[in-house]
C-alpha positions in Angstrom: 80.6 135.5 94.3 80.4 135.2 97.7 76.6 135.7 97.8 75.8 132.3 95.6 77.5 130.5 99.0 75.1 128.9 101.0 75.0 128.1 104.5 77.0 124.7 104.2 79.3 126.5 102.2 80.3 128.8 104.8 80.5 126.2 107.6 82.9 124.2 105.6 85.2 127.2 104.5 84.9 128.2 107.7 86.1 125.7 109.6 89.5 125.3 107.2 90.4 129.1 107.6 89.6 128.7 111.2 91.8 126.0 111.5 94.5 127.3 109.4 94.8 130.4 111.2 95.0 129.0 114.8 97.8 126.5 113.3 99.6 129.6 111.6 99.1 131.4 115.1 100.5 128.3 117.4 103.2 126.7 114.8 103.7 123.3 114.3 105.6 122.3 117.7 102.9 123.4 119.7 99.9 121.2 117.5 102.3 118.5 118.0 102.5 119.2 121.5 98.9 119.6 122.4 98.4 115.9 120.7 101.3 114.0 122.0 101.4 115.8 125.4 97.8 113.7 125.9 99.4 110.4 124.5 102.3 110.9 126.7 100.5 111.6 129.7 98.5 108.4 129.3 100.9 106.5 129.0 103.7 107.7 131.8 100.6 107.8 134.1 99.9 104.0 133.3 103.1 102.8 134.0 104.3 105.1 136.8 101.3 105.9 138.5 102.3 102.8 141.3 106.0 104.5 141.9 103.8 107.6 143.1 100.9 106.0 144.3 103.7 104.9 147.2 104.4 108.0 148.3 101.1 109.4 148.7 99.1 106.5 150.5 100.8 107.8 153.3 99.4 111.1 152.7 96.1 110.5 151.5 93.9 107.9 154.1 91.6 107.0 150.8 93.5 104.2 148.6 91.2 105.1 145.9 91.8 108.8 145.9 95.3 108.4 146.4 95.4 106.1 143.2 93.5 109.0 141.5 96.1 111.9 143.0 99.0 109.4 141.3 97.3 108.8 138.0 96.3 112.8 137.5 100.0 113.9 138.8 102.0 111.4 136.8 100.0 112.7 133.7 100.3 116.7 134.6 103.6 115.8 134.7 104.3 114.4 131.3 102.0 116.4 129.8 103.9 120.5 131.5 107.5 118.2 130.3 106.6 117.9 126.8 105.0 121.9 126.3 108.0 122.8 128.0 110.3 121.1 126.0 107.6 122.7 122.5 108.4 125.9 123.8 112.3 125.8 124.2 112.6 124.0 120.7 110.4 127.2 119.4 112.9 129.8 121.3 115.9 127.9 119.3 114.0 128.3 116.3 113.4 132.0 116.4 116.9 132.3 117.6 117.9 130.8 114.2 115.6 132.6 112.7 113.5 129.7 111.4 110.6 130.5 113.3 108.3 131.3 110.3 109.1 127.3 109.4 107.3 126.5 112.6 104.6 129.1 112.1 104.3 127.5 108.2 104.1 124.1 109.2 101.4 124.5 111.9 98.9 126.7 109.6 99.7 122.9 107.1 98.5 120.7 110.4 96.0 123.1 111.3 94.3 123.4 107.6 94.6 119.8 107.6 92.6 119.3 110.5 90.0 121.8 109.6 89.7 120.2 106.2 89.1 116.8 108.0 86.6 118.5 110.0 84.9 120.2 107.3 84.4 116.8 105.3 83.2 114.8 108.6 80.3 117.7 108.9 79.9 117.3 104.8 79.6 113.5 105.3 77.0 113.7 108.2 74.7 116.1 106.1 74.9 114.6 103.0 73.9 111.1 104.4 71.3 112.1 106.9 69.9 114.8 104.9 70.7 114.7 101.3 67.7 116.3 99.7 67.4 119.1 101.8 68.3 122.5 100.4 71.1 123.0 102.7 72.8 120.1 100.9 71.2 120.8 97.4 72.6 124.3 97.1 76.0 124.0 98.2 78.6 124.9 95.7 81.0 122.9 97.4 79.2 120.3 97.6 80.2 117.9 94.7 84.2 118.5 95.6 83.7 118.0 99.1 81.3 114.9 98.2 84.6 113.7 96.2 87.4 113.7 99.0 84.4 112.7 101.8 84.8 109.3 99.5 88.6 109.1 100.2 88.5 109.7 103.7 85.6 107.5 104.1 87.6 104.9 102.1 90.5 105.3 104.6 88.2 105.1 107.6 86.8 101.5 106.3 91.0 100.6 105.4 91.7 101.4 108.9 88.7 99.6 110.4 89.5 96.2 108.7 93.0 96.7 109.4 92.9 96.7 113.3 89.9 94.5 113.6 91.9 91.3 112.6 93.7 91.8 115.8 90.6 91.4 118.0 90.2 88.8 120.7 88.4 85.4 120.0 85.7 85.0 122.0 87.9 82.2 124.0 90.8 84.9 124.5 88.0 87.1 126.2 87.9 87.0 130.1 85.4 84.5 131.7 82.3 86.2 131.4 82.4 87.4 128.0 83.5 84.4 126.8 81.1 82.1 128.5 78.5 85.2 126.9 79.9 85.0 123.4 79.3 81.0 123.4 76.0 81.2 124.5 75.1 83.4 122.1 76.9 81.5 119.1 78.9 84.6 118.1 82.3 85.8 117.3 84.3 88.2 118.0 84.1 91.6 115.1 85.9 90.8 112.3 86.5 87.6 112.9 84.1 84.7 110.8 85.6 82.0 112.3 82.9 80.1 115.1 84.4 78.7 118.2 85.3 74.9 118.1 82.8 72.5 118.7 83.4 69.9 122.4 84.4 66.7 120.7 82.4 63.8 123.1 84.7 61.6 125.4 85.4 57.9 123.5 83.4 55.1 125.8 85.0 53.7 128.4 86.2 50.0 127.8 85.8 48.1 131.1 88.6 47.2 133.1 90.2 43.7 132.7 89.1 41.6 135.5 91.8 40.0 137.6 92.3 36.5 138.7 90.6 37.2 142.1 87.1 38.3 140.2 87.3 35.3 138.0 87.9 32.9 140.8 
């Protein structure tokens, strides 16, 4: 059985057990964790990077390293609070004994990523090299073929979801705009051109007072 798997096979079956095992390994909290400790981070050190940036301009002589030291601390920060606080929530688990739950869910996330993965490697080698034997002789192949279609589907339902939202070329700063209208194009996802100037009405000549006509 094993033996009529070709090579693709065992990169995409791979990748899911891999995956599935490091989730069942780390549990759920801690895949969580990994993700929005980075999302977190980014965010606390874009709002709160000036508060620190304060204190250590008087430390550090270079404004722009100093900006850098606030950023990168502000986002260490957030990102040690929130595997801390993944790691207590796991020790009141096991102390409830509802630590396989944890374990269970993170081998679902991490078999979810891997299969996401595995169908993003699929979807590169079946469009850039479809004839080739490495393709041809994968028995996994038409399945995998099957969901890469869904996901591809949701990638494009995404796409033309957030691309409505994109700046018009006039919403762009200076430069881009004033680039956009030279080149006559609009903004991604958007068919709408820019307005066309409207000329100026002529000018009707002033009514001449009593002093011109005399």
């Amino acid at each position: 059985m094993l033996a009529d798997f070709s090579l693709l096979d065992c990169i995409l079956a791979g990748l899911c057990a891999l995956f599935l095992v490091r989730g069942l390994m780390r549990g759920l909290l801690a895949e969580v964790a990994g993700l929005a400790g980075v999302v977190l981070g980014v965010w606390a050190a874009t709002h709160y990077q000036a508060r620190v940036f304060d204190v250590l301009r008087d430390l550090i002589q270079s404004e722009g390293w100093a900006r850098i030291a606030a950023y990168l601390a502000v986002f260490i920060a957030a990102y040690m609070a929130v595997g801390i606080t993944a790691r207590v929530l796991r020790k009141l688990l096991d102390l409830a004994f509802a630590g396989w739950l944890d374990n269970l869910g993170g081998g679902l996330a991490g078999l979810t990523k891997g299969t996401v993965l595995a169908l993003i490697v699929f979807f590169l080698a079946d469009t850039f090299v479809p004839q080739s034997n490495f393709v041809q002789s994968s028995r996994l192949a038409p399945h995998a073929r099957e969901y890469a279609g869904v996901l591809k589907t949701l990638l494009v339902n995404l796409k033309d979801a957030a691309l409505p939202y994109a700046p018009l070329p006039n919403q762009l700063p200076g430069q881009f705009s004033e680039q956009f209208s030279r080149q006559g194009n609009t903004a991604p996802g958007q068919n709408q051109t820019l307005p066309q100037r409207q000329p100026l009405p002529p000018s009707r000549p002033l009514p001449s007072t009593p002093q011109q006509q005399g």
